[in-house]
Structure formats: structure tokens, C-alpha cells
Residue, then its C-alpha position, 0 to 999 in steps of 0.5 A: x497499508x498495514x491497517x488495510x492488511x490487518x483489517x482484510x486478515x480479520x474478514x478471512x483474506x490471505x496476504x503473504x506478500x505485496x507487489x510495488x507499483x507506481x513512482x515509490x517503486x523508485x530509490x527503494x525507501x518507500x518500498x522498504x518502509x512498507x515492508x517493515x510497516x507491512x511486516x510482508x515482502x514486497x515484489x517489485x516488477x520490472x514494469x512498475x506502471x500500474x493502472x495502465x499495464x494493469x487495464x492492458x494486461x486484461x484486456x489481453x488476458x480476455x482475448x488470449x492465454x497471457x502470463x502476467x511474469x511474462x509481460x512483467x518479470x519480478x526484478x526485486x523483492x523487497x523483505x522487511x528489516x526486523x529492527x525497523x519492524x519492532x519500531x514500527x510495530x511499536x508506533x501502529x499500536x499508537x496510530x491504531x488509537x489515535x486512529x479510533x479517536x479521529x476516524x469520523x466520530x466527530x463530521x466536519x462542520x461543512x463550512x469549515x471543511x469547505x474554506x479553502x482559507x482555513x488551509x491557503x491565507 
């Protein structure tokens, strides 16, 4: 995600902060893990159903004035822990290597990638 965030920067898009959907929206690690990856806040609504809420909230908004806090009001926010940002800041610069190294410079032969017994004997 912080290589999504950085490369959307890098084209002129602004990111200040996240919002957390889905199952990691659960226990609260995942979403602190992204924040301190992130080095952004992540807002946790109280309706954390995405692609369905989102799909609904559209479709109203087409019909009629809605208000997207109303139907989900903002219940948490998440803020990135300093000490565990300069340790992932540390390990990004890694991934960001091994990231150019293996991004697809080098295909697949097909027949590897296809045999599921490379993967499941």
C-alpha cells in the first residue's frame, strides 16, 4: 500500500490519510500495521463492508442528497506509531530493491507457471 501511495504522490495525487474497510478492519493490527507502513492515519468507519455499502451508497447518491458520515460515521482513527514507522521505513527501502529486481523483467515460462504441481505435490 505505501508503494501505491508513493507512486499516486509522484503523478500529482494528494493522500493524507486512509479509510479501513473489509475483514483487517477486525482486532486492529492490520490497520495499525498500515498506518505505521503508510506513515498516514487510517479512519475506521462503523460500517466496514466495503464493495457492497460502497455499490448502495451510489446508487442513493444518484437519486438523492446523501451524506456518506451519515449512513457510516468515522468510529476510530488509527495514527501511526513512530518507533514501528522507522522500522518499516527501514525495511521499504529493502522492498523497494528487491521490488525492481523481480517486478516482471523476467516472464514466467508458461508451463511452469501453470503447473499446479510445482505448487501442491
Amino acid at each position: 500500500m505505501r508503494h501505491n501511495v508513493r507512486e499516486f504522490r509522484a503523478l500529482g495525487g494528494a493522500v493524507s490519510r486512509t479509510v479501513a474497510v473489509g475483514g483487517g478492519t477486525q482486532g486492529g493490527l492490520w490497520t495499525q500495521i498500515v498506518s505505521d507502513v503508510t506513515g498516514l492515519e487510517q479512519l475506521v468507519p462503523s460500517v466496514t463492508i466495503g464493495p457492497s455499502f460502497g455499490a448502495a451508497y451510489l446508487a442513493a447518491s444518484s437519486v438523492a442528497e446523501v451524506s456518506i458520515e451519515a449512513w457510516s460515521p468515522i468510529i476510530d482513527a488509527v495514527r501511526p506509531n513512530p518507533t514501528n514507522k522507522q522500522k518499516y521505513d527501514r525495511l521499504f527501502s529493502l522492498y523497494l530493491e528487491l521490488y525492481e529486481v523481480t517486478k516482471g523483467d523476467q516472464p514466467c515460462p508458461s508451463s511452469a507457471c501453470l503447473d499446479s504441481r510445482l505448487f501442491f505435490s
